[in-house]
C-alpha positions in Angstrom: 15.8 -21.7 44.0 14.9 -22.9 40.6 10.8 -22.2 41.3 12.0 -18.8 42.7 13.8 -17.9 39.5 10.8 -19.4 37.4 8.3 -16.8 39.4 11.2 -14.0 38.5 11.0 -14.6 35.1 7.0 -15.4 34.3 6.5 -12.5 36.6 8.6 -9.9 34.6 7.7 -11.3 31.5 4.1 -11.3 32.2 4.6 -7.5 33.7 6.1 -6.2 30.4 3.3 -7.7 28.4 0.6 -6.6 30.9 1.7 -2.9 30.1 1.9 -3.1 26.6 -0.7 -5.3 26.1 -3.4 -3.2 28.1 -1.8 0.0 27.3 -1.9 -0.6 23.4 -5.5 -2.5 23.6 -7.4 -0.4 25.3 -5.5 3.2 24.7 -4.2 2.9 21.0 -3.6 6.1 19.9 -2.2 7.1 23.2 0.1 4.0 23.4 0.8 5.1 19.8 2.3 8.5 20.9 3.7 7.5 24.0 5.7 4.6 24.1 7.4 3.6 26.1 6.3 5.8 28.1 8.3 7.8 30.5 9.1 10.7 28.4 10.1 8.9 25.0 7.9 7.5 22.0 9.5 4.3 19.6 6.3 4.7 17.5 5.6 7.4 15.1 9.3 6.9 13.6 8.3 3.6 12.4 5.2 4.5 10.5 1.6 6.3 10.7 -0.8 5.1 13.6 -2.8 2.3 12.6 -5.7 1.4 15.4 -6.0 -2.1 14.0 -2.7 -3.0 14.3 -2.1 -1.4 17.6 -5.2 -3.1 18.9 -3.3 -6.7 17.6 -0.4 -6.0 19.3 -2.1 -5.3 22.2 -4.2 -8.1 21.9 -1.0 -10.7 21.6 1.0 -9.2 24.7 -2.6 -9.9 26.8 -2.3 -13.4 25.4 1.8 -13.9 26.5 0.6 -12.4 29.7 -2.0 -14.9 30.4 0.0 -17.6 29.3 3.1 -16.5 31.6 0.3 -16.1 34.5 -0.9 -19.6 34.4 2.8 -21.2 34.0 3.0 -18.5 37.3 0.5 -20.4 38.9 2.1 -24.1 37.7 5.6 -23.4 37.9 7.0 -26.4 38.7 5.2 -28.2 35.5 8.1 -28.0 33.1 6.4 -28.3 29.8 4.1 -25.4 30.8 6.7 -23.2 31.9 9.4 -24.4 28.9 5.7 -23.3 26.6 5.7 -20.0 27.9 9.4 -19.6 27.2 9.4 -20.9 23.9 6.5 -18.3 23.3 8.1 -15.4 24.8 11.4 -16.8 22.8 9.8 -16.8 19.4 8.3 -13.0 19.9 11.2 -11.6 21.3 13.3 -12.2 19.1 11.5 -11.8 16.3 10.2 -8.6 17.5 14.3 -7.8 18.6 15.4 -8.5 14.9 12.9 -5.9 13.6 14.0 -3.0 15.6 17.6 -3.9 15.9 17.2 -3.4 12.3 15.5 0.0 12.3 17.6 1.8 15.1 18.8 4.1 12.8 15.7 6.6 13.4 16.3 7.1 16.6 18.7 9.0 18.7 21.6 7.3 20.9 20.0 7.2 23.9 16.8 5.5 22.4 18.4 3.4 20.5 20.4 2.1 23.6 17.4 2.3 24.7 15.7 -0.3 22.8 18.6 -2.7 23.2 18.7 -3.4 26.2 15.4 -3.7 26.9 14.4 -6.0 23.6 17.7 -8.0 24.9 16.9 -8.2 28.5 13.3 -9.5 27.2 15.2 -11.7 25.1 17.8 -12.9 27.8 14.9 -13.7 30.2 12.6 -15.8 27.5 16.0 -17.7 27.4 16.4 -18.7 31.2 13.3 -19.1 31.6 13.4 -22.5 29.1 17.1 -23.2 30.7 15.4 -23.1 34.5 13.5 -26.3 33.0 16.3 -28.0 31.2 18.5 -27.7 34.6 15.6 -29.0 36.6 15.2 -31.7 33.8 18.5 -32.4 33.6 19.9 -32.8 37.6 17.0 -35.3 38.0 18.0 -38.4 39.7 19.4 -40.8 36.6 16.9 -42.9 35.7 14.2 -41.0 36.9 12.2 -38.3 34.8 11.2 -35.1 36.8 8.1 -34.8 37.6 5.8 -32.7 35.8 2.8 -30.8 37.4 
């Protein structure tokens, strides 16, 4: 169960950075106007469009995504896996204090909107480091897990 969860995790957290990431690298301006997608756009509020930036953000959700596909492909290797959740950790909720912090430009269904998803991103860097520390920790006494 605990390598199932692991693949749930890197594989959700390595979706939602593959469609920012290419989205905002490769399609700024659009990404710009657009997203989320589906109707609503977080992004003008904040500020004018800057390609460089855009292309930067894009550029480090690619780089979460590769890093969440290789722990995908060694999942049972804690420190790699525990890696990619630290990293995810460190930009969620850095990126989560930002916004939380500017919902006040958008209306109440974006702003609920933007909390749940920056929290559910949140909430999964999270179990993804506690799926290693319960691995780590219901190791036989004695006896370090092994580590892939």
């Amino acid at each position: 169960m605990n390598a199932t969860l692991r693949r749930l995790l890197l594989t959700g957290l390595a979706l939602a950075g593959a469609y920012t990431g290419f989205w905002a690298y490769f399609a700024p301006q659009p990404w710009y106007e657009h997203f989320p997608g589906f109707g609503r756009s977080w992004l003008p509020p904040l500020g004018p469009y800057n390609e460089h930036l855009a292309k930067d953000a894009g550029a480090m959700f690619l780089a979460l995504t590769v890093l969440s596909l290789i722990a995908l492909r060694y999942v049972h290797n804690d420190v790699l896996v525990r890696t990619a959740g630290f990293g995810w950790l460190t930009f969620n909720v850095l990126h989560m204090t930002y916004h939380f912090q500017h919902l006040d430009m958008y209306d109440t269904v974006d702003k609920l909107l933007n909390v749940v998803t920056l929290g559910l991103l949140a909430a999964g860097s999270i179990a993804l480091i506690l799926a290693t520390v319960v691995r780590r920790t219901s190791a036989t006494p004695g006896k370090a897990p092994a580590e892939h």
